[in-house]
C-alpha positions as CSV (number, residue, x, y, z in Angstrom):
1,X,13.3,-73.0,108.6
2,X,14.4,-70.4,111.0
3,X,16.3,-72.0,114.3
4,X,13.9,-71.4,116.9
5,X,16.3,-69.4,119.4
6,X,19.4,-67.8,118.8
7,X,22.0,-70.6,119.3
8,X,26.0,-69.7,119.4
9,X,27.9,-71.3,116.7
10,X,31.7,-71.9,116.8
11,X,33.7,-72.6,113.7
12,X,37.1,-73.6,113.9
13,X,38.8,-73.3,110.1
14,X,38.0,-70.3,107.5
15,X,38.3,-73.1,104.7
16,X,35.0,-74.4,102.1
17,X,33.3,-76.5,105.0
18,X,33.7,-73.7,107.5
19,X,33.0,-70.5,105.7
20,X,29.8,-72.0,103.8
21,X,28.7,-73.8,107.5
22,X,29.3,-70.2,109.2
23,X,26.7,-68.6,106.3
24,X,24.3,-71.1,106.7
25,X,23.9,-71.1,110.7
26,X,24.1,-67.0,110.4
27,X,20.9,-67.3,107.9
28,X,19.0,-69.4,110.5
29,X,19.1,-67.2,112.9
30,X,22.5,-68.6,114.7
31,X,25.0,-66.1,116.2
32,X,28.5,-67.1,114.5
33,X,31.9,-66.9,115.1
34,X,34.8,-67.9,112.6
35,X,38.4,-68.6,114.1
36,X,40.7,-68.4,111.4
37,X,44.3,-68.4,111.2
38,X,45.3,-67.7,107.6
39,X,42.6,-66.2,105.7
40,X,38.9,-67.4,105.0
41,X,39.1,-69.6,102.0
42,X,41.2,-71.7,103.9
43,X,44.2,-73.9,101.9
44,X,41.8,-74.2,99.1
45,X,41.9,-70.2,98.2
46,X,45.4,-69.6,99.5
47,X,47.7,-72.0,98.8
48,X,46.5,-75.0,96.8
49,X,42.6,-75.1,94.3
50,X,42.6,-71.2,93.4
51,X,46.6,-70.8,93.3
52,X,47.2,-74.4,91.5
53,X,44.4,-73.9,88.7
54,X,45.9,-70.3,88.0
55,X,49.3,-71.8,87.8
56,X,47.9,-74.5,85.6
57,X,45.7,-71.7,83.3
58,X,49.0,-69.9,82.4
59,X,50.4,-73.1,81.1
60,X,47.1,-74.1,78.8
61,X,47.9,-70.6,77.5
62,X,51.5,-71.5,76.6
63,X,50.6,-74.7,75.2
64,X,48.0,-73.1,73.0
65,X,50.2,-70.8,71.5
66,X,52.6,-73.7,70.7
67,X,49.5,-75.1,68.6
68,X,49.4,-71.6,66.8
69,X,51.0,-73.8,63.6
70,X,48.2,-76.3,63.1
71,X,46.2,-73.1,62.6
72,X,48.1,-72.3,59.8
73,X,49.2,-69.3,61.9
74,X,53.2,-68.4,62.1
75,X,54.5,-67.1,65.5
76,X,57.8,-67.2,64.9
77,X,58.8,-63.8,65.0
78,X,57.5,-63.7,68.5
79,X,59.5,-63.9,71.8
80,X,58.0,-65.9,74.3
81,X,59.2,-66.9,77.6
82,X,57.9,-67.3,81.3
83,X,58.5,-64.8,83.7
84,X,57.5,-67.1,86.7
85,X,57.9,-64.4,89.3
86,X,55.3,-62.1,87.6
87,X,53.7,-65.5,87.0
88,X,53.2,-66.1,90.9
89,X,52.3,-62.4,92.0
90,X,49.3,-62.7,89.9
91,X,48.5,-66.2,91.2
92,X,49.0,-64.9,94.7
93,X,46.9,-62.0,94.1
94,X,44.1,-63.6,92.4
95,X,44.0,-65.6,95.9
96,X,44.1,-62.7,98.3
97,X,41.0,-61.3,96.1
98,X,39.3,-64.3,96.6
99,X,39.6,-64.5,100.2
100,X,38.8,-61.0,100.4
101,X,35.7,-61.4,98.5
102,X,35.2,-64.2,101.2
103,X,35.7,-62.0,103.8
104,X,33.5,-59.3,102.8
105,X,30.3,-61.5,102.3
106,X,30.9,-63.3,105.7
107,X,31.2,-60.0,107.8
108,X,28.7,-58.3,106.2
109,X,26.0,-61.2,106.7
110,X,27.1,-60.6,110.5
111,X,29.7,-63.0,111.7
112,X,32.3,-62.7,113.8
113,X,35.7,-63.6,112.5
114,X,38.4,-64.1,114.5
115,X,42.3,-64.4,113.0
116,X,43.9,-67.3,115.5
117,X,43.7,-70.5,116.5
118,X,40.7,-72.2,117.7
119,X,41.4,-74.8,120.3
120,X,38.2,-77.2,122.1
121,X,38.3,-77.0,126.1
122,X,35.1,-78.9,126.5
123,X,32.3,-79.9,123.8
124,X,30.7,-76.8,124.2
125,X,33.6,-74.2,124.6
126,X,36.4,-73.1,122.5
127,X,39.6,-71.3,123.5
128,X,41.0,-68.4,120.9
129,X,44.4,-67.8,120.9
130,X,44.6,-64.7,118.3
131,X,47.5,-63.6,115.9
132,X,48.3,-60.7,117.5
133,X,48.4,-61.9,120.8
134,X,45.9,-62.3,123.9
135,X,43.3,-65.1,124.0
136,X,39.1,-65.3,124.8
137,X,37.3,-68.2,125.9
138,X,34.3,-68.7,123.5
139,X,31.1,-70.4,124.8
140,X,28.9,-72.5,121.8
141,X,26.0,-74.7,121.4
142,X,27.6,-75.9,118.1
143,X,31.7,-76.2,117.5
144,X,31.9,-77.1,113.8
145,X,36.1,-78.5,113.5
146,X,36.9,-77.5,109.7
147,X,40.6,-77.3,110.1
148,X,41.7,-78.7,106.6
149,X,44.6,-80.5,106.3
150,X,48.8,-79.6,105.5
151,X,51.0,-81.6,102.5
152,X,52.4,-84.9,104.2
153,X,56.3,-84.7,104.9
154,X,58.9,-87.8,105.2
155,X,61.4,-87.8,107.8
156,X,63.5,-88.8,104.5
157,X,62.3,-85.8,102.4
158,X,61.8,-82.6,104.1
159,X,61.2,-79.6,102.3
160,X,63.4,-76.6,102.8
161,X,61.7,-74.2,100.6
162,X,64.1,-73.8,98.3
163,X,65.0,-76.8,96.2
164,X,62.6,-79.4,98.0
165,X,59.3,-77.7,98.4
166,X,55.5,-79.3,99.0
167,X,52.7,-78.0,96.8
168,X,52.0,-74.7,99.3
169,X,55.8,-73.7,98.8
170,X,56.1,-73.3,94.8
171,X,55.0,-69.6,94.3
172,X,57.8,-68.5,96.1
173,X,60.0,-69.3,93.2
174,X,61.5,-66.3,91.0
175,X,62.5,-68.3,88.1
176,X,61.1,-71.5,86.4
177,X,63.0,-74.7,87.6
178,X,65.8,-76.0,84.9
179,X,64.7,-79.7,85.8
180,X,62.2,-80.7,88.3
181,X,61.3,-83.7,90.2
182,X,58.0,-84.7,90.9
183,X,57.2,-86.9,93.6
184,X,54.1,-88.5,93.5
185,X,51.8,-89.3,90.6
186,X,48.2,-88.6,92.1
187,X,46.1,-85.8,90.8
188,X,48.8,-82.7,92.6
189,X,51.8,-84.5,91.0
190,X,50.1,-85.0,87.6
191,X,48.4,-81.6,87.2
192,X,51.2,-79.5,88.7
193,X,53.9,-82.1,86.9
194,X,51.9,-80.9,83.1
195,X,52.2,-77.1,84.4
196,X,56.1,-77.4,84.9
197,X,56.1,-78.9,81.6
198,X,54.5,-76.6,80.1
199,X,55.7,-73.1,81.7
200,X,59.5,-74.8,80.0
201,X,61.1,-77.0,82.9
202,X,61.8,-80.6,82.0
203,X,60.2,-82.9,84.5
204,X,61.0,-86.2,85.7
205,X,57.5,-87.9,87.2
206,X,58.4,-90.5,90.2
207,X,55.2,-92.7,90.5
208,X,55.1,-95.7,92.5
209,X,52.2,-97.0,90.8
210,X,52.2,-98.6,87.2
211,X,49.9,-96.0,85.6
212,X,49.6,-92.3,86.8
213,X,46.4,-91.2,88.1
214,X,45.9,-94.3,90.1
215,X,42.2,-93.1,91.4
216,X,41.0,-92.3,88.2
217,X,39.6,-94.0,84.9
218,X,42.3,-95.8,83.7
219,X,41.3,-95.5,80.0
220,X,41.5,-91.7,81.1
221,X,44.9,-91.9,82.7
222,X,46.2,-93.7,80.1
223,X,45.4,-90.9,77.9
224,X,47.4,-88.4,80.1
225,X,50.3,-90.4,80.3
226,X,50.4,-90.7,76.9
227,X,50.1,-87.1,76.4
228,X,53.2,-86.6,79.1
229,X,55.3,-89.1,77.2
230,X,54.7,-87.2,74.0
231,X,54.8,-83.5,75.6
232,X,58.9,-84.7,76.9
233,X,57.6,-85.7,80.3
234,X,59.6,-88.3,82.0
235,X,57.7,-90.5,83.7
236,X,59.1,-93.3,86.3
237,X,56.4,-96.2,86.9
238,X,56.6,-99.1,89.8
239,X,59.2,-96.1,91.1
240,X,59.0,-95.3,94.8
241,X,61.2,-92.5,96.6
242,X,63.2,-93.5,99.0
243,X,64.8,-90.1,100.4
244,X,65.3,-86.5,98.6
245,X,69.0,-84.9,99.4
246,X,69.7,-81.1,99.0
247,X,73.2,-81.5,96.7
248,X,75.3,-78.3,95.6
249,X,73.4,-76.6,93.0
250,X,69.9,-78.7,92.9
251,X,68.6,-82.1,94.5
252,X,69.5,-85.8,94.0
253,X,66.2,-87.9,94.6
254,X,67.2,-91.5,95.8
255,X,64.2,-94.5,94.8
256,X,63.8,-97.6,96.8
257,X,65.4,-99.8,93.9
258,X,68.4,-97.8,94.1
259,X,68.2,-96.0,91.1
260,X,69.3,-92.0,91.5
261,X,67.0,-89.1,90.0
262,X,69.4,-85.7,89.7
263,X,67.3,-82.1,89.6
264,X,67.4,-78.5,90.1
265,X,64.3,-79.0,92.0
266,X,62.0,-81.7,93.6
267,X,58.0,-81.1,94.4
268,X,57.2,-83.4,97.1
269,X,53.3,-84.7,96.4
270,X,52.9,-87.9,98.6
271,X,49.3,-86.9,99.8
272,X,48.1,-85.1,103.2
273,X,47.8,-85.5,106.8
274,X,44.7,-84.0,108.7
275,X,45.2,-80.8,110.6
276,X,44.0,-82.3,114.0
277,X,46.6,-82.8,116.1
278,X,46.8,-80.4,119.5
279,X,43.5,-78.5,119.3
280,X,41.6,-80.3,121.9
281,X,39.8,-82.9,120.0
282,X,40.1,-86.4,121.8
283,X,40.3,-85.0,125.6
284,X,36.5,-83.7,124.3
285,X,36.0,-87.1,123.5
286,X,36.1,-86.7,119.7
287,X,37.0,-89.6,117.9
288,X,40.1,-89.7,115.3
289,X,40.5,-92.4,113.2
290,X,43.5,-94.0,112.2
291,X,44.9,-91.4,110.3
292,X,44.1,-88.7,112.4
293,X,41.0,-88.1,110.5
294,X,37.9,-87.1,112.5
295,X,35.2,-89.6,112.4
296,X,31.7,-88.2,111.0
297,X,28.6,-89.8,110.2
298,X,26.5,-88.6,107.5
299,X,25.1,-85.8,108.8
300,X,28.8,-84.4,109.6
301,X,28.2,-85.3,113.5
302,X,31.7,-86.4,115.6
303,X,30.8,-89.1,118.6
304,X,30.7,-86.1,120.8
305,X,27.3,-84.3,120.8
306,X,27.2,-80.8,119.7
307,X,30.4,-80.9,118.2
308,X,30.5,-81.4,114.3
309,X,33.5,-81.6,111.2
310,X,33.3,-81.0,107.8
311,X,36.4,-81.3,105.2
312,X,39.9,-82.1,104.7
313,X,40.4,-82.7,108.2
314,X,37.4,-85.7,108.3
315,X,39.2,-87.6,105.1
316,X,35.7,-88.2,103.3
317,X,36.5,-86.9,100.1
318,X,39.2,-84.2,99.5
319,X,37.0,-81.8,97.4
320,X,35.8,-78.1,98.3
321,X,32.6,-78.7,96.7
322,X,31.9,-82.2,99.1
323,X,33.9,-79.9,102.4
324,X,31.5,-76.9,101.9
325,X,28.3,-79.2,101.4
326,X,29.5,-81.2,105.1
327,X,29.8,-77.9,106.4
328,X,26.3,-76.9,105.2
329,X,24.3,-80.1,106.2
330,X,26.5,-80.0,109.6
331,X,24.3,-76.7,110.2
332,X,21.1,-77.6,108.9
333,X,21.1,-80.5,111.2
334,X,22.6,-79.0,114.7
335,X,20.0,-75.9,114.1
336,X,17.2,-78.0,113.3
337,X,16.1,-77.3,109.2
338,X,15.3,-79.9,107.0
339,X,18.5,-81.9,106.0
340,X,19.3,-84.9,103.8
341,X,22.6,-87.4,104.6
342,X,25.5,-86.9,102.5
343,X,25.4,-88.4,99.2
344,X,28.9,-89.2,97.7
345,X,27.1,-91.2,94.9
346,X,26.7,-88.2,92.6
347,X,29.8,-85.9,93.5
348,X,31.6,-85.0,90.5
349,X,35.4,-84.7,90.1
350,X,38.2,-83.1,88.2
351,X,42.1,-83.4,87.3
352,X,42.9,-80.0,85.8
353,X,45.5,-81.8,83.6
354,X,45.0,-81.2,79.8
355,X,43.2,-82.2,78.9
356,X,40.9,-82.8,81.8
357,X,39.4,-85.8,83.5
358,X,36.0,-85.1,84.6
359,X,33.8,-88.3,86.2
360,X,30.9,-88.7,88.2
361,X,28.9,-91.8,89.6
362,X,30.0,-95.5,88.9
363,X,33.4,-96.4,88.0
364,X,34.8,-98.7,85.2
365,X,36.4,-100.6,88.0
366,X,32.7,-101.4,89.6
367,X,31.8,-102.2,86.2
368,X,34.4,-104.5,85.5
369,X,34.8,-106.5,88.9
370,X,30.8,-107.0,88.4
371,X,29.7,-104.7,91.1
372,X,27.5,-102.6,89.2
373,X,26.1,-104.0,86.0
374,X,25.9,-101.3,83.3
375,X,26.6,-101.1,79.4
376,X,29.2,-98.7,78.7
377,X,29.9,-96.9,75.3
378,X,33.0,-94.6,74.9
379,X,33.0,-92.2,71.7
380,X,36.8,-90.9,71.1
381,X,36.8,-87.2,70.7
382,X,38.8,-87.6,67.1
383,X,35.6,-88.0,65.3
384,X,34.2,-84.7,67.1
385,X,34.0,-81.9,64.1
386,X,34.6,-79.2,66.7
387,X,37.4,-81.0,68.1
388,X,39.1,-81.0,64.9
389,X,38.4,-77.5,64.4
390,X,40.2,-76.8,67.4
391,X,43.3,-79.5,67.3
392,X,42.2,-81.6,69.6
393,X,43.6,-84.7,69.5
394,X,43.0,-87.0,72.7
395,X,40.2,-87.4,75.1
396,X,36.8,-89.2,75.1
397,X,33.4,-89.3,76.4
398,X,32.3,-92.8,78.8
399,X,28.3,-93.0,79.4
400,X,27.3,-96.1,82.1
401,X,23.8,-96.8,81.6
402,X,21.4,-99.2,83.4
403,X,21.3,-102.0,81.2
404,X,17.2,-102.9,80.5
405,X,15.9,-99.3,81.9
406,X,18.4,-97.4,80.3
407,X,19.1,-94.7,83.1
408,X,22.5,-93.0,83.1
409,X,25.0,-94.3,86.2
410,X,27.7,-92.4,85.7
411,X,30.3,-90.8,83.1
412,X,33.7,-90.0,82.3
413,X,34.8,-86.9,80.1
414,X,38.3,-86.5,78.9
415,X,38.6,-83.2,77.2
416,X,40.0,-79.6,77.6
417,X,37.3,-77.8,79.9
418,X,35.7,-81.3,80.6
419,X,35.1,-80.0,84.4
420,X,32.2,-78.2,82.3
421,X,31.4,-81.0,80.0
422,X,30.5,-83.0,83.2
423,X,27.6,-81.3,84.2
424,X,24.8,-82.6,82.3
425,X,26.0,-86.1,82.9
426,X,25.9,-85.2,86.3
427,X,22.7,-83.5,86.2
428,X,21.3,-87.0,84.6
429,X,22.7,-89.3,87.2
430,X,21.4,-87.1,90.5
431,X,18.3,-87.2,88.8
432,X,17.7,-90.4,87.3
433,X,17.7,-89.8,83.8
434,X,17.9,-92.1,81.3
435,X,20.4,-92.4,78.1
436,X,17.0,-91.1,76.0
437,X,16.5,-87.8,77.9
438,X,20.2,-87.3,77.6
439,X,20.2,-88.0,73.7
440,X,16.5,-86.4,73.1
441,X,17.6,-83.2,74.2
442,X,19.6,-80.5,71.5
443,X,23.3,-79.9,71.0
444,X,25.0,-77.6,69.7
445,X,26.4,-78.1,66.3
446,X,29.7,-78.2,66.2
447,X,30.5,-78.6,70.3
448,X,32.8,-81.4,72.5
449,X,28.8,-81.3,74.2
450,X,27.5,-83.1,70.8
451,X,29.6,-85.8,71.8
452,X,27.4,-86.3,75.1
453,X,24.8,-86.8,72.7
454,X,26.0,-89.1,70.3
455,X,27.3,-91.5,73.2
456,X,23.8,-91.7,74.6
457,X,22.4,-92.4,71.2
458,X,24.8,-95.2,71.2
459,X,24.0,-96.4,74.0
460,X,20.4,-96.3,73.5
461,X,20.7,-98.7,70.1
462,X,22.8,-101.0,72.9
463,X,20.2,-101.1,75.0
464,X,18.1,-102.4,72.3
């Protein structure tokens, strides 16, 4: 549906929500402008998804190669190290091509993009404050806020840069840290802890709950940890950090218990804080909650009309994929096309550890606590032919079905690449399907997939 006059558009943040909003309003018809301050692609391109999964790539690729042996094939004679500096220029330019090719398909479609700061004078009109100096006044039937949000810093741990850096600050090192501290066991500290690792630094993990991975699967993030433990990783449970202290020649890392954690290095990953502080958002009459979050409803709407938020900065779920589909359902709302609510139900999820955890729809913790009622089967990955083929050791697949009608309610996939395994398990909950479509349909032989498969069949003689 085609909006049925040309309406301005306004979006504030060059990031997943407001790059795939600003393509959408431009298709129906909207005239668009994107004020951006970094680079379209947002955090997500430039300094945390694209950069951190490269970063975490070049370590699966050292890892492998110390599994050469289990092949049967000797590497011995080889010299292998990391050169971390040539390490982070790719990294770095993989993301500048990436928010390039953003770039180049937003302009060309016909939007405006504007490189400042976008700041709300009224619901309807947004001050510009650009890079290079001077300022405009935009007027806009629609202001969509997309402004992301920053690593969260302790007055007793601030990052210099140096020796105490956040997650956006690491590819500025030159050479691999001797011994680094990782604060912060959630899915940053535990991906980009394993990368460390496996790039050659030896890594202390500070986690202040008793398993790492709190928000996941906990028969999945018992796997990891195990994997850590046997990879060297040093992992502190029921361990929370107190204050980080630059010393003489590293950092000293102080927990609340009084214990003392010495490194070269310390990454600080204790979560995020919404960027949306000082751009004009509650004298418009936009509500923040608590947090500083921006409050939406499901059609991305703030409680000021005309004015709409998608991403980070709205604290709904901290995924690209779940910012760029607000962003996109903010649009088809405000300019009038056919729009469904946001469905968190069926969003799938990934920790690029290795292996990965991949998950979508109910939760062992529903099932357990008797929220949802489901029959579960879980089918390790050790009895998976190509599995052993390619020496894989830990990971499993989890099917929840409907007990009775058999349909599939969600699923857990531990495995290298299970961001890919995920999908037909995905496909099968947004659409109903039942444990029978899942196990009726063909599998490669040998493939991880065949273990989707089997775990239906499984499940299908539970059902029984």
């Amino acid at each position: 549906m085609i909006a049925r006059q040309a309406s301005s558009v306004v979006v504030i943040g060059g990031g997943p929500g407001g790059y795939e909003a600003a393509l959408v309003a431009r298709r129906l018809g909207a005239q668009v402008t994107v004020v951006d301050s970094d680079g379209l692609g947002g955090s997500c391109v430039l300094t945390d998804c694209v950069p951190s999964k490269s970063l975490i790539s070049t370590a699966h690729v050292v890892r492998r190669m110390s599994a050469a042996t289990e092949h049967g094939v000797d590497i011995s004679s080889l010299s292998a190290g990391t050169d971390l500096r040539a390490v982070n220029e790719r990294i770095l330019a993989l993301a500048a091509a990436q928010s390039a090719d953003i770039t180049q398909r937003v302009t060309s479609d016909g939007i405006r993009v504007c490189r400042g700061t976008g700041r709300l004078l009224s619901p309807s009109r947004v001050q510009v404050d650009f890079s290079d100096g001077g300022s405009e006044d935009l007027e806009a039937d629609v202001i969509l806020v997309a402004t992301g949000a920053t690593p969260r810093v302790m007055a007793t741990a601030r990052p210099d840069g140096e020796r105490i850096l956040t997650w956006t600050q690491i590819y500025a090192l030159d050479r691999v840290p001797e011994k680094l501290v990782v604060v912060g066991s959630g899915v940053t500290g535990a991906e980009l802890a394993q990368a460390y690792l496996g790039l050659g630094s030896q890594v202390t993990l500070v986690s202040s709950r008793d398993q790492v991975l709190p928000g996941e699967d906990s028969d999945a993030a018992k796997v990891i940890e195990d994997v850590f433990k046997r990879e060297g990783m040093q992992v502190l449970s029921r361990s929370r950090m107190s204050a980080v202290e630059r010393t003489s020649d590293g950092v000293l890392v102080r927990l609340e218990d009084g214990r003392t954690v010495e490194g070269s290095h310390a990454l600080l990953a204790v979560g995020s804080v919404p960027n949306t502080r000082g751009i004009g958002l509650e004298p418009a009459g936009v509500l923040l909650g608590p947090g500083g979050h921006i409050q939406v409803d499901g059609v991305s709407r703030t409680s000021v009309r005309g004015v709409y938020a998608a991403g980070d900065c709205t604290g709904v779920f901290p995924l690209a994929s779940v910012a760029a589909m607000q962003g996109r359902i903010a649009m088809w709302h405000a300019l009038g096309d056919a729009v469904t609510p946001l469905h968190l139900d069926v969003v799938s999820a990934n920790v690029f550890t290795d292996p990965e955890i991949a998950n979508v729809g109910v939760t062992q913790k529903q099932v357990d606590s008797g929220e949802v009622q489901a029959r579960v089967v879980t089918l390790p990955l050790a009895t998976n032919a190509r599995a052993k083929m390619d020496s894989i050791h830990d990971g499993f697949v989890k099917i929840f079905a409907r007990p009775g009608q058999g349909t599939v309610l969600g699923g857990v996939v531990v495995a290298p690449r299970a961001s890919e395994l995920i999908y037909p398990i995905t496909i099968a909950v947004e659409n109903g399907l039942t444990v029978d479509h899942l196990s009726n349909a063909y599998t490669i032989y040998p493939s991880i997939s065949g273990s989707i498969g089997e775990a239906a069949r499984r499940l299908h003689s539970a059902l029984r």
